[in-house]
C-alpha positions in Angstrom: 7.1 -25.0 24.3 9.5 -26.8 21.8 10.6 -25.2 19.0 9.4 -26.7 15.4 12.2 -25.9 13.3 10.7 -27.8 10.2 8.1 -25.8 10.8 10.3 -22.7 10.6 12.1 -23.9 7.4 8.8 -24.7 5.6 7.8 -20.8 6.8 10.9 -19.3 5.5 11.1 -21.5 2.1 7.0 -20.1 1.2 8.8 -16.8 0.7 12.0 -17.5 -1.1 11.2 -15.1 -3.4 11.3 -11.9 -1.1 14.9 -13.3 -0.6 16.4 -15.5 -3.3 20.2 -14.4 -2.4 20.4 -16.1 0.9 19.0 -17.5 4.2 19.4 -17.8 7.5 18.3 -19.0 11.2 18.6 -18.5 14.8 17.3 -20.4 17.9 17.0 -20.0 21.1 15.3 -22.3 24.2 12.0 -20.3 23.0 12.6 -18.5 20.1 13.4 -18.9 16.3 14.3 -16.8 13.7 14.2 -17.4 9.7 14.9 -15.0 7.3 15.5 -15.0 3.3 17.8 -12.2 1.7 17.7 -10.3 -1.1 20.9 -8.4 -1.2 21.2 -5.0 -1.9 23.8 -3.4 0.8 26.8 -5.2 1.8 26.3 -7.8 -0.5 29.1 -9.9 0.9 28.9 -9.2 4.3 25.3 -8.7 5.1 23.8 -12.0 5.8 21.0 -12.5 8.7 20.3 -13.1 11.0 23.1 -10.2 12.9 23.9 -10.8 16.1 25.7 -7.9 18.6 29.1 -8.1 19.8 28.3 -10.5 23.0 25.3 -12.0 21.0 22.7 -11.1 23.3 20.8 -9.6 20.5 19.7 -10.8 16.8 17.9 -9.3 14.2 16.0 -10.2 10.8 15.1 -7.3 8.7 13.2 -6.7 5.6 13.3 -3.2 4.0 16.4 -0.4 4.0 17.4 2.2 6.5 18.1 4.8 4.4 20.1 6.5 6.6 22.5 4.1 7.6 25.3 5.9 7.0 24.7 9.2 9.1 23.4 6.6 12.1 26.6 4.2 11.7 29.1 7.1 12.5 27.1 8.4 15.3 26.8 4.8 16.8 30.4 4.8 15.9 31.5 7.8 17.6 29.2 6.6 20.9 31.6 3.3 20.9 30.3 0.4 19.1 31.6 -1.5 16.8 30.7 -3.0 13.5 31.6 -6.2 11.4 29.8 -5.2 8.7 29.0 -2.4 6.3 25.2 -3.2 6.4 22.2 -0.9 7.3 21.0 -4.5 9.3 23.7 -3.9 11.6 22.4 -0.2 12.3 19.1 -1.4 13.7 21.1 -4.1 16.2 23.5 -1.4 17.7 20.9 1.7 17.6 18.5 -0.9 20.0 21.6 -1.6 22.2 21.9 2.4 22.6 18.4 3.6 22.6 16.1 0.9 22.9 12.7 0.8 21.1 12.9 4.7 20.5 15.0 4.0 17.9 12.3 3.5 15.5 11.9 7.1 15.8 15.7 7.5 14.3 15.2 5.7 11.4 14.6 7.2 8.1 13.6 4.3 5.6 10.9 1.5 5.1 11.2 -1.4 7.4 9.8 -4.4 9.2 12.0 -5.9 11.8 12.2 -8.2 14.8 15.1 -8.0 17.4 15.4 -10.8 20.1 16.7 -9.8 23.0 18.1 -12.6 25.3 18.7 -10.7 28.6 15.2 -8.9 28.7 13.7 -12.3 27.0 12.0 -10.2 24.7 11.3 -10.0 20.9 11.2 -6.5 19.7 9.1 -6.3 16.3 8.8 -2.4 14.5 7.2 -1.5 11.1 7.8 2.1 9.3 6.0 5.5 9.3 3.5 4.8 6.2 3.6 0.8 6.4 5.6 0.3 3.2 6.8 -2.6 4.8 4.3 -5.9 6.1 4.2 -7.5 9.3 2.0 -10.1 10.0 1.1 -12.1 13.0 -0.9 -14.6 14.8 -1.2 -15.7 18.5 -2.1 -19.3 19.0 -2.6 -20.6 22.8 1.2 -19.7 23.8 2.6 -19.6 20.7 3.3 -16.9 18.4 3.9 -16.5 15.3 5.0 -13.5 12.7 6.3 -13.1 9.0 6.2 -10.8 6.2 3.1 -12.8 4.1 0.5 -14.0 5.3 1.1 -17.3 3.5 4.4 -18.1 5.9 2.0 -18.2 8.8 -0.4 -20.5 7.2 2.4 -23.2 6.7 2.7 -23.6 10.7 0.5 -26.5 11.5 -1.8 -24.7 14.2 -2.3 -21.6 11.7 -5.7 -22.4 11.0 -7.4 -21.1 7.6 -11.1 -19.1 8.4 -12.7 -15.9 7.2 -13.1 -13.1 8.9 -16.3 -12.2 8.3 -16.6 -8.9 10.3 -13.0 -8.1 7.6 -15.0 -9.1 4.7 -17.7 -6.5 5.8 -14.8 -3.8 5.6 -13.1 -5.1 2.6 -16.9 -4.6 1.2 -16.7 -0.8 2.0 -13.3 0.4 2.0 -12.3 -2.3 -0.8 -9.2 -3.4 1.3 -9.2 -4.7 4.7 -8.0 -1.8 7.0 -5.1 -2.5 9.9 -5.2 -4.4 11.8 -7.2 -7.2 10.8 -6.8 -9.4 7.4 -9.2 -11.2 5.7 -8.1 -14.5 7.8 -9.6 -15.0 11.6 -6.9 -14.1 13.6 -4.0 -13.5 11.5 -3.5 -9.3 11.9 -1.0 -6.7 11.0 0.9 -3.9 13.1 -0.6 -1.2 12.1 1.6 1.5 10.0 4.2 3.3 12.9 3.8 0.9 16.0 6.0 -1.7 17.4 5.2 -4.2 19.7 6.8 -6.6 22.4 6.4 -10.3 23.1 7.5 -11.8 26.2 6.1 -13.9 29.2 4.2 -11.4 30.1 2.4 -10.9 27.1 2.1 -8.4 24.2 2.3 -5.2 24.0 1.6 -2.9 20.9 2.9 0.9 20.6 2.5 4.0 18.8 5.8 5.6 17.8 5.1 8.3 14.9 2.6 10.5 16.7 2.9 13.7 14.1 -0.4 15.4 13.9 -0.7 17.7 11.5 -0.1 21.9 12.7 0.2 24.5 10.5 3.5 26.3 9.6 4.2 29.9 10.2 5.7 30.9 7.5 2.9 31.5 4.6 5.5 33.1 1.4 4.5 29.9 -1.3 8.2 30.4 -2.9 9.5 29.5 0.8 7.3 26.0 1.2 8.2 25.4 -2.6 12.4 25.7 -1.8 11.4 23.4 1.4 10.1 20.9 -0.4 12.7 21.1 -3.2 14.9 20.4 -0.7 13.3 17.5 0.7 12.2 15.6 -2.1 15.4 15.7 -3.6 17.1 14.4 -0.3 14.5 11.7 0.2 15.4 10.8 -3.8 19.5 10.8 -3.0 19.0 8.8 0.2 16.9 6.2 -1.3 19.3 5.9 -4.6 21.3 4.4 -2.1 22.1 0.9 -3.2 25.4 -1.7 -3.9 23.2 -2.7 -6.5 21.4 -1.0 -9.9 18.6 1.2 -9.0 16.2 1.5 -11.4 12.6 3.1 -12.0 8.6 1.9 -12.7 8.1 5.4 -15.3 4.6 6.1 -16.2 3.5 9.5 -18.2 2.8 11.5 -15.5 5.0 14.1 -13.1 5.3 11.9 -10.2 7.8 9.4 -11.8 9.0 12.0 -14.1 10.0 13.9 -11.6 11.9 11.1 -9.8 13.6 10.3 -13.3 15.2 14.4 -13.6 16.1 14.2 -10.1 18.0 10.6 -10.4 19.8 11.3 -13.3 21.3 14.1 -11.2 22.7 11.4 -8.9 23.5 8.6 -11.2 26.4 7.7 -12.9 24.9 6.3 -15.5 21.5 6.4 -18.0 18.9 5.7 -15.7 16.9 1.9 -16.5 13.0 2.9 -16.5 10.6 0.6 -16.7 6.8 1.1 -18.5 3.9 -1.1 -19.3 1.0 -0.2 -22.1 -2.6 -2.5 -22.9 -3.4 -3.5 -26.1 -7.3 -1.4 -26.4 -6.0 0.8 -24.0 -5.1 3.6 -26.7 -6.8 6.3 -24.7 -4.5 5.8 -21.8 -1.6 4.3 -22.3 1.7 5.6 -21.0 4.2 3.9 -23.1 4.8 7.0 -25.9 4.7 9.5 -23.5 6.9 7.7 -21.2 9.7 7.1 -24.1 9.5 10.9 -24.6 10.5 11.2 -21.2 13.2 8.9 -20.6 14.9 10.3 -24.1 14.7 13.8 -22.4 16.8 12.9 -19.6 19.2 9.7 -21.7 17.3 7.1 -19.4 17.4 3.3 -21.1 13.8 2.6 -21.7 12.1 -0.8 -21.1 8.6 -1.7 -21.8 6.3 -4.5 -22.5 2.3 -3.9 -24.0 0.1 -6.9 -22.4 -3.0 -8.9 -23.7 -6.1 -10.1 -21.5 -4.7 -13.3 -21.8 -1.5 -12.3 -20.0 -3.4 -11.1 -17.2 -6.0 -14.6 -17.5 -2.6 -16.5 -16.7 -1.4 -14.3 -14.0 -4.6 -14.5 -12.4 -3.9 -18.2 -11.4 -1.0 -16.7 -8.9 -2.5 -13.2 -8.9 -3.9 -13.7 -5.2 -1.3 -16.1 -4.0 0.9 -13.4 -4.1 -1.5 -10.2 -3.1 -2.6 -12.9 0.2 -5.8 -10.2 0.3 -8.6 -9.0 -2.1 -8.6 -5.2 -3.0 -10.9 -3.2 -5.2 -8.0 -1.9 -6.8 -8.2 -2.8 -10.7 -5.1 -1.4 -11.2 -3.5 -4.2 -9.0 -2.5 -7.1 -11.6 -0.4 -4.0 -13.2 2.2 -3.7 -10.6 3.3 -7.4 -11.4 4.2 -6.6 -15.0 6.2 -4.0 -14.9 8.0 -5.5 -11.8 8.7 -8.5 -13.8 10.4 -6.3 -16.8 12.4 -4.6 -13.6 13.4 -7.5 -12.3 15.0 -8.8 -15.3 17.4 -5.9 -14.9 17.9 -4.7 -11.9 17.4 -5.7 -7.9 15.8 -1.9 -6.6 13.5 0.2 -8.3 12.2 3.9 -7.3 8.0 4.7 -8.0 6.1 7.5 -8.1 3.4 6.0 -5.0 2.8 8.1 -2.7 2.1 11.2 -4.0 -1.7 11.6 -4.5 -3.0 10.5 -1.0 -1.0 13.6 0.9 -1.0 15.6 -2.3 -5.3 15.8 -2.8 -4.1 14.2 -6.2 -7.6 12.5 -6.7 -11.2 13.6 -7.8 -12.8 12.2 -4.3 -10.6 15.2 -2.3 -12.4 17.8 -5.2 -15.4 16.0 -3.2 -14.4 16.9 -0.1 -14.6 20.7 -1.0 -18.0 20.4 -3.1 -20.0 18.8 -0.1 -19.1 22.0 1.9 -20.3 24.2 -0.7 -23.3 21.4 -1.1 -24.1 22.2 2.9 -24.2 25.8 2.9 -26.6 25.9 -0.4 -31.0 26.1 0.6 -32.1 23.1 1.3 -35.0 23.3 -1.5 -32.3 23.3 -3.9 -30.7 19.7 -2.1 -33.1 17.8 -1.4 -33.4 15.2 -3.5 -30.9 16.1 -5.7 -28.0 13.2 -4.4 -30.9 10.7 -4.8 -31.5 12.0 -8.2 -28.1 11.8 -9.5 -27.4 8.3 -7.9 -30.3 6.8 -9.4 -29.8 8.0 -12.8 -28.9 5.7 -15.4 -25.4 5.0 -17.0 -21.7 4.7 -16.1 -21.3 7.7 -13.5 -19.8 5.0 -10.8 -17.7 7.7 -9.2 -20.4 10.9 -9.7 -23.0 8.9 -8.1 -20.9 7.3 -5.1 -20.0 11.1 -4.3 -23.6 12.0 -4.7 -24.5 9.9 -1.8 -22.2 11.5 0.2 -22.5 14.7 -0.1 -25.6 15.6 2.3 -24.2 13.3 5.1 -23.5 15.5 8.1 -21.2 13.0 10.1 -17.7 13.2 8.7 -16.7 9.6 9.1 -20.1 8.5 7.2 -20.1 10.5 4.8 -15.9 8.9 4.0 -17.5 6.2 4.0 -19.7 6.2 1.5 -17.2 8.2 -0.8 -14.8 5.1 -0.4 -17.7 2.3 -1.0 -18.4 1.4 -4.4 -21.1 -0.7 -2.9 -24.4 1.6 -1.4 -26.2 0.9 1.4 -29.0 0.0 -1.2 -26.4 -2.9 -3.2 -25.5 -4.1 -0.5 -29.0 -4.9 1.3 -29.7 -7.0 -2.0 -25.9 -8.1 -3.0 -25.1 -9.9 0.9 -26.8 -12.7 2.5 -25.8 -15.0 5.3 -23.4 -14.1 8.5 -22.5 -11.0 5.8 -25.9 -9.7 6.0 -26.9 -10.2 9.2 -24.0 -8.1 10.0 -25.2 -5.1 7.4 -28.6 -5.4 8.9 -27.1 -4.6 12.7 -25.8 -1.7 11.4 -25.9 -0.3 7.7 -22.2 1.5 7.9 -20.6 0.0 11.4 -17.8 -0.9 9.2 -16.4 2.7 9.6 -15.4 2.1 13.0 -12.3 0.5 11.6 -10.9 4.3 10.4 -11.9 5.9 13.7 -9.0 5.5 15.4 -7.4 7.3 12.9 -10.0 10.1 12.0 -9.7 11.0 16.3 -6.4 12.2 15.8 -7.8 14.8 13.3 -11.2 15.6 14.2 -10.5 19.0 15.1 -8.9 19.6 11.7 -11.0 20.8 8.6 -12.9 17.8 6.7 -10.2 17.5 3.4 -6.9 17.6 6.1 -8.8 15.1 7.6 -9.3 13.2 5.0 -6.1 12.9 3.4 -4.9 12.4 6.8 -6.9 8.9 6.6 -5.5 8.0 3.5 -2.2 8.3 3.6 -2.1 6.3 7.1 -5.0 3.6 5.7 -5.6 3.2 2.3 -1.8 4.0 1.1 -0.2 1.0 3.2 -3.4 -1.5 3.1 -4.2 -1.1 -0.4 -1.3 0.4 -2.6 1.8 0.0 -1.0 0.4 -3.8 0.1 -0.3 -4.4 -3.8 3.6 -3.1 -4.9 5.5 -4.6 -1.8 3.6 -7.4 -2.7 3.9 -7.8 -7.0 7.3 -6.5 -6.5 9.0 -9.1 -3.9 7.1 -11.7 -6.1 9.6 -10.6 -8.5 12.4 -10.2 -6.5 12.2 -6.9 -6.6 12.7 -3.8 -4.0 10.2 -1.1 -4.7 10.7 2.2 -2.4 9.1 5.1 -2.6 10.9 8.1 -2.4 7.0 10.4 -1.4 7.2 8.8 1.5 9.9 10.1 3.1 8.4 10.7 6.8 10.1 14.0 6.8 8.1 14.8 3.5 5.0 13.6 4.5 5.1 16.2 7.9 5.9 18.7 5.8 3.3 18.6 3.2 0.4 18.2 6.1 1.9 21.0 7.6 0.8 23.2 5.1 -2.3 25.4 4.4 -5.2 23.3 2.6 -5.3 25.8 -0.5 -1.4 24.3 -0.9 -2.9 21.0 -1.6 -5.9 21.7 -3.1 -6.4 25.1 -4.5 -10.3 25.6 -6.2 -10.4 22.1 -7.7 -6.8 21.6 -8.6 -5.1 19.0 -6.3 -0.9 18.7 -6.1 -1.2 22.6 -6.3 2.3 23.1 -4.4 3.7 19.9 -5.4 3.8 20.6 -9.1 4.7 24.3 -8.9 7.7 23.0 -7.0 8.3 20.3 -9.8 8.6 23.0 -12.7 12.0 23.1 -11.5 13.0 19.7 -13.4 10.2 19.4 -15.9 8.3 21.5 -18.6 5.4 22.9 -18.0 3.8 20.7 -20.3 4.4 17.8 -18.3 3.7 18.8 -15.3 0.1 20.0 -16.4 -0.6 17.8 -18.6 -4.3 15.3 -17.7 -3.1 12.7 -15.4 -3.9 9.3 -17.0 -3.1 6.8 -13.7 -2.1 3.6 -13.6 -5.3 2.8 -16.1 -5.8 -0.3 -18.1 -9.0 -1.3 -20.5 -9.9 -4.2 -17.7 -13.6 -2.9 -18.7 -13.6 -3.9 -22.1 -11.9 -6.9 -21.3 -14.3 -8.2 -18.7 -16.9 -7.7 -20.9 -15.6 -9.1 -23.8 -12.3 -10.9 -24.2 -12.4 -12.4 -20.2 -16.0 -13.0 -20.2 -16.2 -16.5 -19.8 -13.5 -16.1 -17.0 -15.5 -13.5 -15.2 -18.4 -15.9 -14.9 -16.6 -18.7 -14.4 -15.5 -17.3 -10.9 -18.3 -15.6 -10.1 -21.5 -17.5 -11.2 -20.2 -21.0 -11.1 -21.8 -23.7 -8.7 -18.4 -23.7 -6.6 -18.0 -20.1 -6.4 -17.3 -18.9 -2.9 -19.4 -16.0 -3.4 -22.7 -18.2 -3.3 -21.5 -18.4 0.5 -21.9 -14.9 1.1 -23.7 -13.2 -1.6 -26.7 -13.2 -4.2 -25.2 -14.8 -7.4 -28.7 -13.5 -9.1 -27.9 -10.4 -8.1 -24.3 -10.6 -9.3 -25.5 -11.7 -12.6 -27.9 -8.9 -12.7 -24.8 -6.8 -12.2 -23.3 -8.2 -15.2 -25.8 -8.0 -17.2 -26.3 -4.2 -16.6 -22.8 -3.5 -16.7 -22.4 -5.2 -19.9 -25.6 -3.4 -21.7 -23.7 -0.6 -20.4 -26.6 0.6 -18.3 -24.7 0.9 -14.6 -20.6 0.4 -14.8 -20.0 -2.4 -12.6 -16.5 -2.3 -13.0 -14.6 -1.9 -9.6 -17.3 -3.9 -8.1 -16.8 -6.8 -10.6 -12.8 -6.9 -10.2 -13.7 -6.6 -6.4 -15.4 -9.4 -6.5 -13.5 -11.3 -8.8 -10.2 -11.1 -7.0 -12.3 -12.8 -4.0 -13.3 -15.5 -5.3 -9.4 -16.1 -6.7 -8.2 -15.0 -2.9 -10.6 -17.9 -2.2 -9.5 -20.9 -4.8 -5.7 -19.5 -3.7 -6.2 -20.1 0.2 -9.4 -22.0 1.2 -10.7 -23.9 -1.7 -8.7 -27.0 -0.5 
């Protein structure tokens, strides 16, 4: 088949803004390649698409090998030779030595495709966690990849449906879990795979196999000089830049930690980067953050927003997330990502440390529903009911209630992930959407088995976390800051995520994670080496903003608007009495709808973003 190189040039100009700096093409009989740069390493001399010596290799790249260096003199020493000083040119000679196993050298975050024009192959990888996005799309012989969703949709035979079985998911995990998206056929490789396209067909791999397996060793000073050790190497290696490196700092010990550890390294005051909420009082970050950056001579950059900043936003908001998630923290990312940007090209955040950490209340969950089990069942019976059915705004008490009796492991996740019961949903779905519930109340966690088999043998909180880090860290969290960040301009990495950290950390002992009810237990013992105590234990606040208040008050015309109006796409799928029933309780202050409003919100802008016309 012909290639359509307008159609390439229309797919590579949709996403200028992951790479503003540059741009560039290859094609073969039966391939093309498009790429947009954002230069960061070899500013001058790292342009893609790179090509090998005798050209029978080319690569586009999105993300950063973080160690380049270390793999360029080994490649060097083996005999090949480079033309440029960029970590691009790592991944074309390390395929020429060791073929698709050199995923399993790389240290970084990265989604890439190599064509290879003597095996007629195209070779595309993505990293351990899935900080980086690949997308994809077969159509009749033709297929198709980028790094948004919205690249693939300018191809002419890209067509634009739901995915109703993903809608089902998004309902229950409140993001779309790998591989599917919310659009029929369009998918993602899954976190640490790689797959090959050729005549033959396609082909998808597993390359990061770690299982978690306990360590020998069981002194806590020795796991606490390990991980030192690590996270300060993971923090060096990913300062690594030809460009400023700056930070997103919040209050908490995460970012603060990253801010001690990079002013080590710098050679310069360090440019951090907050946002605050007007109403949000209780929890904003901006004082404590200033208090922070003045203790280690960081320049400090912040911005407070309004609901009306984020009203405006949300006319993009889901043009550039390309998927709905349940996150209410989402719009955030953008903000402070556009104060970066105005400064600096890379930025360091503290994701990644709560999902391998037991950093949040559900993994307290985890340990109560074993104590739950073992108590008589006169005393239980009845008593998760009783709690979920009681009224006020206990959204998270009650969605743990429900789970806390279930004997099946994956079920009982389930439920602890869904902010919409069994019970909301029966009355909240209708159509193709219910027809599907009423097949099978909670068949939607079949998308996390595949990932919960690896672990099954492994106690119920390993298990969990396990799940998280691997499904909700890269579909919801690290899709929502690649996402607002590269909207910007902007390279976010995440220094947590170091692979190397991540084996370490589920090698260890559950009580290191979570000891009684107090999750980061190692983590922040290991941190009093760069920050008081003070800090380090003082009540995490999150990413939180006031969106409550706001959607009750100040955006409540918009909230209705979306979700209520005659043109809304969630008369297609769901009970708009219902929904306004949910509004109504939520605003009386009766049930707190929240999560499930924002959830539901951010579909209906998905919708108007992609499918209204």
């Amino acid at each position: 088949m012909p290639i359509n190189r307008e159609a390439l040039i229309r797919m590579s100009s949709i996403i200028q803004h992951r790479g503003p700096d540059g741009e560039g093409e290859f094609l073969d009989n039966e391939v093309a390649l498009g790429h947009r740069r954002l230069s960061i390493i070899d500013v001058g001399g790292g342009g893609q698409p790179i090509e090998n010596e005798d050209g029978s290799i080319h690569v586009v790249f999105n993300g950063e090998i973080y160690n380049f260096i270390e793999l360029r003199n080994e490649l060097i020493s083996l005999g090949h030779r480079f033309k440029t000083r960029s970590d691009t040119e790592v991944i074309v000679h390390a395929y020429e030595q060791w073929g698709s196993a050199c995923v399993k050298r790389f240290n970084g975050m990265f989604a890439f495709a190599i064509w290879d024009a003597l095996k007629r192959q195209l070779f595309l990888a993505r990293d351990h966690l899935g900080i980086k996005p690949v997308y994809y799309v077969t159509i009749g012989r033709q297929f198709l990849f980028a790094s948004e969703i919205k690249s693939l949709l300018q191809h002419p035979a890209c067509a634009r449906q739901v995915d109703v079985e993903a809608l089902a998911e998004l309902f229950t995990f409140r993001y779309v879990p790998s591989p599917k998206t919310l659009f029929q056929r369009i998918m993602k490789l899954p976190p640490a795979h790689f797959m090959k396209v050729s005549r033959e067909g396609l082909r998808i791999e597993r390359f990061w196999d770690w299982v978690p397996r306990r360590q020998k060793k069981h002194k806590e000073g020795e796991f606490i000089e390990e991980y030192q050790y690590l996270l300060e190497d993971a923090v060096r290696l990913q300062m690594r830049s030809d460009v400023p490196v700056g930070l997103f700092l919040s209050s908490g010990v995460d970012s603060g930690t990253l801010l001690a550890i990079m002013s080590k390294y710098s050679n310069g005051p360090i440019q951090a980067f907050t946002i605050g909420f007007e109403e949000g009082e209780k929890t904003n970050e901006v004082e404590d953050a200033k208090n922070l950056a003045r203790m280690f001579g960081a320049e400090h950059y912040f911005e407070t927003l309004a609901p009306e900043d984020y009203v405006n936003y949300y006319e993009r908001y889901m043009w550039d997330l390309e998927e709905p998630v349940g996150n209410e923290t989402a719009a955030a990312f953008h903000f402070v990502a556009r104060i970066a940007s105005q400064r600096v090209k890379v930025a360091l955040t503290g994701q990644g440390a709560d999902e391998p950490w037991a950093g949040y209340d559900r993994y307290k969950g985890v340990k109560l529903s074993s104590l739950y089990n073992r108590m008589p069942r006169l005393v239980t019976d009845g008593m998760a009911t009783l709690i979920a059915k009681m009224p006020g705004r206990m959204e998270r008490l009650k969605r743990g209630a429900l789970s806390l009796g279930e004997p099946d492991m994956l079920t009982r996740f389930t439920k602890v992930y869904s902010f919409f019961s069994a019970e909301m949903k029966d009355q909240l779905y209708r159509g193709a959407l219910k027809d599907r519930f009423d097949a099978d109340a909670y068949g939607t966690r079949q998308a996390l088995n595949r990932l919960q088999s690896d672990v099954k043998h492994l106690d119920p909180l390993t298990q969990m976390l396990y799940i998280d880090t691997r499904a909700s860290l890269p579909d919801d969290l690290l899709m929502v800051s690649d996402k607002t960040s590269m909207a910007n301009s902007l390279e976010s990495r995440v220094p947590f995520l170091d692979y190397r950290l991540v084996e370490f950390i589920e090698s260890l002992p559950p009580n290191m994670r979570l000891n009684g009810l107090n999750g980061k237990y190692l983590h922040k013992k290991s941190v009093e080496k760069w920050l008081p105590k003070n800090i380090v234990y003082r009540k995490k606040k999150g990413f939180a903003n006031p969106i409550e208040n706001w959607f009750r008050v100040r955006m409540k015309s918009f909230v209705e608007d979306c979700l209520l109006g005659g043109d809304s796409f969630t008369a297609r799928y769901f009970d708009q009495s219902y929904i306004k029933k949910m509004l109504e309780l939520d605003r009386a202050g009766k049930e707190q709808y929240r999560r499930h409003i924002y959830l539901l919100v951010s579909l209906e802008l998905w919708h108007r973003s992609f499918l209204r016309n």
